[in-house]
C-alpha positions as CSV (number, residue, x, y, z in Angstrom):
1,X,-12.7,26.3,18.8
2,X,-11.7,27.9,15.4
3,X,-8.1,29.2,15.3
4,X,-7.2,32.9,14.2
5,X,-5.6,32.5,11.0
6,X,-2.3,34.4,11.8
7,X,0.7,35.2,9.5
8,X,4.3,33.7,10.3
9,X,7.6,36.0,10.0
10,X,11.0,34.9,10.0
11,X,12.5,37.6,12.5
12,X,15.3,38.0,15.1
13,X,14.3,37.0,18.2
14,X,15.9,38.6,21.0
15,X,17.2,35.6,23.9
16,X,19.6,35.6,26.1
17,X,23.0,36.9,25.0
18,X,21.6,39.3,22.3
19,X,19.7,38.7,19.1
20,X,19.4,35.2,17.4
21,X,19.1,35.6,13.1
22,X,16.5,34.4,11.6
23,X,15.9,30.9,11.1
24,X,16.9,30.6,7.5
25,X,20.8,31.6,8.5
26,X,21.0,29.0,10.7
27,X,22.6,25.8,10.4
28,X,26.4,26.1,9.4
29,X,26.0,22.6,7.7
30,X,23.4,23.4,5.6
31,X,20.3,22.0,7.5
32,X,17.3,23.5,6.8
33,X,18.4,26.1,4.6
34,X,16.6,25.9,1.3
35,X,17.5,23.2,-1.4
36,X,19.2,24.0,-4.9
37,X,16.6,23.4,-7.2
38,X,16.4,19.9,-8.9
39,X,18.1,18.3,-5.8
40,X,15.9,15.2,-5.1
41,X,15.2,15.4,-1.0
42,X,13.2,11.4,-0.8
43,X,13.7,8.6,-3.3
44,X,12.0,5.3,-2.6
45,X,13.5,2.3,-4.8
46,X,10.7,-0.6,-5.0
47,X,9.7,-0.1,-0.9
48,X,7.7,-2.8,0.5
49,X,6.0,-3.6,3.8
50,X,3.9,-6.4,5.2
51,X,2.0,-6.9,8.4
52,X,1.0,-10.0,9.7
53,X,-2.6,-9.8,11.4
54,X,-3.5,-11.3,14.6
55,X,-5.5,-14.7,12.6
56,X,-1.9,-14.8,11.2
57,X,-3.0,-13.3,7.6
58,X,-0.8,-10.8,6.3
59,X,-1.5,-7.6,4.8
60,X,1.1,-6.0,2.1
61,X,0.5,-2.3,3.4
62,X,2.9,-1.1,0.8
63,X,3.9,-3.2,-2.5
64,X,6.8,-2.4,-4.5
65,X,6.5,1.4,-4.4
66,X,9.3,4.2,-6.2
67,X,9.0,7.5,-6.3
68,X,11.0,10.7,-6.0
69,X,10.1,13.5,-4.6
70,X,12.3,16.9,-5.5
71,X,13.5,19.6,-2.7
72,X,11.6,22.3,-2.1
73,X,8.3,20.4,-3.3
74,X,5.1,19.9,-1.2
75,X,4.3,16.3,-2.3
76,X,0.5,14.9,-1.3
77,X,0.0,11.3,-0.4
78,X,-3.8,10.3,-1.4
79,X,-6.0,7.4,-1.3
80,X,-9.0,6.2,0.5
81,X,-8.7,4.6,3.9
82,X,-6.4,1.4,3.8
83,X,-4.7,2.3,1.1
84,X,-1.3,2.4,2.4
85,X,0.0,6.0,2.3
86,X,0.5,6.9,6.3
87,X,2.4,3.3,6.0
88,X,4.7,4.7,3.3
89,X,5.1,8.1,4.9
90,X,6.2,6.2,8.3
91,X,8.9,3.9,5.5
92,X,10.6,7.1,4.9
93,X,11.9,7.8,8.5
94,X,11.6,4.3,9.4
95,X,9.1,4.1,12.1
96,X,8.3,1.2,10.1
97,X,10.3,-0.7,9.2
98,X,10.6,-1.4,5.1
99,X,10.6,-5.7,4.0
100,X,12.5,-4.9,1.1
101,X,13.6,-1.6,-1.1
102,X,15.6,1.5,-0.6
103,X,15.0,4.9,0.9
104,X,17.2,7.6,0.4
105,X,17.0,11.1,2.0
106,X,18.8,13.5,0.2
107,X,22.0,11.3,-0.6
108,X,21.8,9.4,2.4
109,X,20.5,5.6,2.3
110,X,18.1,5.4,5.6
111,X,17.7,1.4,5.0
112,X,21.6,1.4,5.7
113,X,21.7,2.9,8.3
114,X,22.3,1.4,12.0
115,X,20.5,2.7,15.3
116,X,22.8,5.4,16.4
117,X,22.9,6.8,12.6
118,X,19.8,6.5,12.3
119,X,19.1,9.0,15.2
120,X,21.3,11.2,13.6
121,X,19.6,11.0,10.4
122,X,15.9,11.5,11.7
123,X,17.4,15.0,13.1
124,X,17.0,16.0,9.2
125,X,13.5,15.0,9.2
126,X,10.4,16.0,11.4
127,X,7.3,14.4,12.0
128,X,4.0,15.9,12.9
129,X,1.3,13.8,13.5
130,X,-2.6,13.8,13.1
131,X,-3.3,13.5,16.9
132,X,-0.3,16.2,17.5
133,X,1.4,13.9,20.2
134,X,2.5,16.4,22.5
135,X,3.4,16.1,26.4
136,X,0.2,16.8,28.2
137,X,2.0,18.0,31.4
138,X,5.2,20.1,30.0
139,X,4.7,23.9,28.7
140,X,4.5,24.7,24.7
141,X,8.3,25.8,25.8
142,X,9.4,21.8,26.8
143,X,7.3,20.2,24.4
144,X,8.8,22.2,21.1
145,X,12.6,21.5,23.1
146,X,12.5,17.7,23.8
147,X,14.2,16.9,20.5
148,X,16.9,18.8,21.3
149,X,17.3,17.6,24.3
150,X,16.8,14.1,23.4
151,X,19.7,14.7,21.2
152,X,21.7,16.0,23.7
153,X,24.2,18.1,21.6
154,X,22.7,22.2,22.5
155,X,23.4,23.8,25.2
156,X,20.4,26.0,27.5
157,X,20.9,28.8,25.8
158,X,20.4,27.4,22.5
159,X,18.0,25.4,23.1
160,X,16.3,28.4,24.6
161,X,16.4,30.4,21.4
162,X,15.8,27.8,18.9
163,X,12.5,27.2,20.9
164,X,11.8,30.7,20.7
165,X,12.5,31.1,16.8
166,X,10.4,27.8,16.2
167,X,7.2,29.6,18.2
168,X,7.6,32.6,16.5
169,X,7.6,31.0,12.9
170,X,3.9,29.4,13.8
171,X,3.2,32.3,15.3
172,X,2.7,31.1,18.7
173,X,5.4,32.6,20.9
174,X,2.7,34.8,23.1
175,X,2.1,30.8,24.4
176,X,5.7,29.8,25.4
177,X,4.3,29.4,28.6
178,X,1.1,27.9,27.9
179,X,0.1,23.7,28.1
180,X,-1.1,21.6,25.4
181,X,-4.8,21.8,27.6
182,X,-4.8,26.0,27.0
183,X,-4.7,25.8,23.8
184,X,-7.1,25.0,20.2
185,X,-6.9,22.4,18.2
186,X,-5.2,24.5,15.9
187,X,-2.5,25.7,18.3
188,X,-2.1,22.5,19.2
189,X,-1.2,21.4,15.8
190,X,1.4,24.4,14.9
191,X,3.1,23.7,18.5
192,X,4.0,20.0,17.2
193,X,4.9,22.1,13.4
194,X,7.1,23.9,15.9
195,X,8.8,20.5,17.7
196,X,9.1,18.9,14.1
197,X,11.2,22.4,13.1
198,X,13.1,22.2,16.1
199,X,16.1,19.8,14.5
200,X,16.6,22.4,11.2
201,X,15.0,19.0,9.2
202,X,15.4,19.0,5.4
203,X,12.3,17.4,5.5
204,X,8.5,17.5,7.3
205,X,6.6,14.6,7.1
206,X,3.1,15.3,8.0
207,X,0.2,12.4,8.6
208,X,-3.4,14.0,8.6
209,X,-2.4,16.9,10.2
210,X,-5.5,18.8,9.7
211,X,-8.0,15.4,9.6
212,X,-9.1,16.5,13.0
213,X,-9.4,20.4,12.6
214,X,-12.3,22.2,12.0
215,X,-12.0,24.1,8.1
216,X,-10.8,28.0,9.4
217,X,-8.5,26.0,12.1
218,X,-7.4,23.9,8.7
219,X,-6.6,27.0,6.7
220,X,-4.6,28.4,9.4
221,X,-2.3,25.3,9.6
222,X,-2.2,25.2,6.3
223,X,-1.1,28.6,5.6
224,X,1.7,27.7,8.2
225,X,2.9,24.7,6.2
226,X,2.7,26.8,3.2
227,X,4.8,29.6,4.7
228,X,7.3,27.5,6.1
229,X,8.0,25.7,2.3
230,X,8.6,29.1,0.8
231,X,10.4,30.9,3.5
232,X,12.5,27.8,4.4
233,X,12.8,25.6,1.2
234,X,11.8,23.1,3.4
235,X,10.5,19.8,1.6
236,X,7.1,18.5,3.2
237,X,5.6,15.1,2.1
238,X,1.7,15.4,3.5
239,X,-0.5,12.7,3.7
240,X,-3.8,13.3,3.6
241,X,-7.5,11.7,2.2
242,X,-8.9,15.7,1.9
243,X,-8.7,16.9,-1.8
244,X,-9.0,20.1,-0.7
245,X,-5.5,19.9,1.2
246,X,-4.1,19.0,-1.8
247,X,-5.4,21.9,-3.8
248,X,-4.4,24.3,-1.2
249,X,-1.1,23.4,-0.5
250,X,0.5,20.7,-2.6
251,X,2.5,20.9,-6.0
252,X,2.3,17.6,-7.0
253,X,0.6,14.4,-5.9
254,X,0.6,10.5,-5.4
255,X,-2.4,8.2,-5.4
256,X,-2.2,5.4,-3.5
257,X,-4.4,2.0,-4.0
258,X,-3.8,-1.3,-2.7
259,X,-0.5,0.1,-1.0
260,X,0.7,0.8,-4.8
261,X,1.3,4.5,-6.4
262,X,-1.5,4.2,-9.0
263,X,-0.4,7.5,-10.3
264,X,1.6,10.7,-9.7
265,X,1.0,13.9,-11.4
266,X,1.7,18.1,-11.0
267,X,-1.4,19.4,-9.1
268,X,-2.2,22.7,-11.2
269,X,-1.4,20.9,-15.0
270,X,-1.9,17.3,-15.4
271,X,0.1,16.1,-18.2
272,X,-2.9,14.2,-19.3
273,X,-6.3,12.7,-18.1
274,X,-5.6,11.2,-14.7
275,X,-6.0,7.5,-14.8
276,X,-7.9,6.9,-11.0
277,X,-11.1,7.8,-9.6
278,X,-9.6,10.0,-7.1
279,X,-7.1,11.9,-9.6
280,X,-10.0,13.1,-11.8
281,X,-12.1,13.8,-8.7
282,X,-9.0,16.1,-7.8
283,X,-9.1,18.0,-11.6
284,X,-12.0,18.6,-11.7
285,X,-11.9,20.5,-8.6
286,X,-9.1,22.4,-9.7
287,X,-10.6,23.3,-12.6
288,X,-13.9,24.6,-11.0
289,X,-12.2,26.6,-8.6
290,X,-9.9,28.1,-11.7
291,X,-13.6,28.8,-13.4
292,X,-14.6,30.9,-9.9
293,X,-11.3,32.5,-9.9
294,X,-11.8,33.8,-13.9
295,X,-15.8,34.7,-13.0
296,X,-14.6,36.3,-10.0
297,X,-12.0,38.4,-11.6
298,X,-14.7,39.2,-14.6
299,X,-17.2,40.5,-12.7
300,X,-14.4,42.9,-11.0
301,X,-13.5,44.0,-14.3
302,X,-16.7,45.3,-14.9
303,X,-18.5,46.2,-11.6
C-alpha cells in the first residue's frame, strides 16, 4: 500500500487542561531541544564486539571501531550485508553489549553505566527498528505511550498529550485510535518514529527503517526523519545498505567492512576520492543527480 507523503508541523495540540506548546519547548532539562552546534551527541572509543556461533567459532561483528558523530547531524551507517553496522548501532544504546571500548552519549559514558542508569540513559535515545516492533493488539495511542509508562515518572494527562504531540509530528494523529493491523507499512513505521520520540531523546537510532517500504512509502518516512532533524535538532544515526537513503537524508557517512569503519566522509563534498567500493558508488550518484539538477534547471532557463 503506498503511503501519502504528508508534511509534519510542530503545533499546539489541544489536550486536556488547555493547549500543550509545541514539542521543541518542551523538556525543562534540555531534552530534545536542539544541540549547540559543535557539541558531539555519540563518540565510540575503539568499540568492539564478538559473537560466538553455535559450532563455537566466533565472529568479531565489530573490531576496534571510533567515531564521532556531531549534534544535530544525520550520520549513515553503510556496508553490505555482514558488515557489522546494525551491530554497532545496537553498541551505542547497549542492546549489545560492547567486549571492550567506550561509548559516550553526549557527556555521558553508557559503558559505565549500571542497570537502573542505564534506563535512565536510554530515555535520551530512541530506537526505531526495521520490522517497526509495535504491540499488535494495543491502539497507535498505547503503542506510542508504553515508554512512558514503562518509565513510570508522567502522569495521564501527560502522557496523554505527549502522545498526541508525537502523532501529530508524523502526521498521524487522525489514527490515535487506530491498530498497528489498520494501517500501511508506512504508517506503521512513523507510529514507532512517534514511540522512539516519546522520551524527548537527544538521539534516534534507526536500523533499516525503510528496507521493507515500498519507494513513495520510503520518501514519506524519509521526509519525516528529515523534518524531525531540522525542526528538533535531533541527532539520528541511520543504518542502512540503500545509497539512495543516504543521498536523501544523511550529511555525512560511515562505511562499514569486516565490522571496521573503512571510511567516513561529508555526503554532498568528499574531501577526496573515497577509498571503498561502496563510497565511490555513493559519489558518483551524487554527482549524477547534481548533473539532472543543473540540466533540469537549464532547460527552465530557457523553455
Amino acid at each position: 500500500m503506498n503511503e501519502p507523503r504528508t508534511s509534519s508541523s510542530v503545533r499546539p495540540v489541544e489536550g486536556p487542561g488547555g493547549v500543550t506548546p509545541g514539542f521543541d519547548k518542551l523538556s525543562p532539562n534540555g531534552v530534545g531541544a536542539p544541540s549547540r552546534n559543535g557539541d558531539v551527541a555519540i563518540r565510540l572509543e575503539g568499540v568492539s564486539k564478538r559473537f560466538v556461533l553455535p559450532n563455537k567459532q566466533t565472529l568479531d561483528a565489530v573490531r576496534n571501531v571510533s567515531l564521532q558523530v556531531r549534534a544535530g547531524d544525520v550520520f549513515g551507517l553503510i556496508g553490505t550485508s555482514g558488515a557489522g553496522k546494525s551491530t554497532l548501532l545496537r553498541l551505542i544504546n547497549r542492546l549489545e553489549q560492547p567486549d571492550g571500548g567506550r561509548v559516550f552519549v553526549g557527556e555521558r559514558e553508557i559503558t559505565a553505566l549500571g542497570k537502573a542508569e542505564l534506563r535512565l540513559a536510554r530515555q535520551s535515545m530512541g530506537m526505531v527498528f526495521q520490522q517497526f516492533n509495535l504491540l499488535q493488539n494495543a491502539s497507535v495511542f498505547d503503542n506510542v505511550a508504553f515508554p512512558l509508562r514503562i518509565h513510570g515518572n508522567r502522569s495521564p494527562g501527560d502522557i496523554f498529550r505527549r502522545v498526541r504531540e508525537c502523532l501529530q509530528i508524523v502526521g498521524l494523529l487522525d489514527k490515535v485510535d487506530s491498530h498497528p493491523a489498520q494501517l500501511s507499512g508506512g504508517q506503521k513505521q512513523r507510529v514507532a518514529i512517534a514511540r522512539a520520540l516519546a522520551t524527548n531523546p537527544e538521539v534516534l537510532l534507526c536500523d533499516e527503517p525503510t528496507s521493507a517500504l515500498d519507494s513513495e512509502t520510503t520518501r514519506s518516512v524519509l521526509d519525516t526523519l528529515r523534518d524531525i532533524n531540522l525542526r528538533l535538532g535531533v541527532t539520528i544515526v541511520i543504518v542502512t545498505h540503500e545509497l539512495a537513503v543516504v543521498r536523501a537524508l544523511c550529511k555525512h557517512v560511515a562505511v562499514m567492512e569486516h565490522g571496521e569503519v573503512a571510511e567516513q566522509f561529508a555526503v554532498a563534498e568528499p574531501s577526496s576520492v573515497p577509498r571503498t567500493a561502496l563510497g565511490r558508488e555513493l559519489t558518483r550518484q551524487m554527482a549524477q543527480a547534481d548533473a539532472r539538477e543543473e540540466l533540469d534547471r537549464l532547460e527552465a532557463a530557457y523553455a
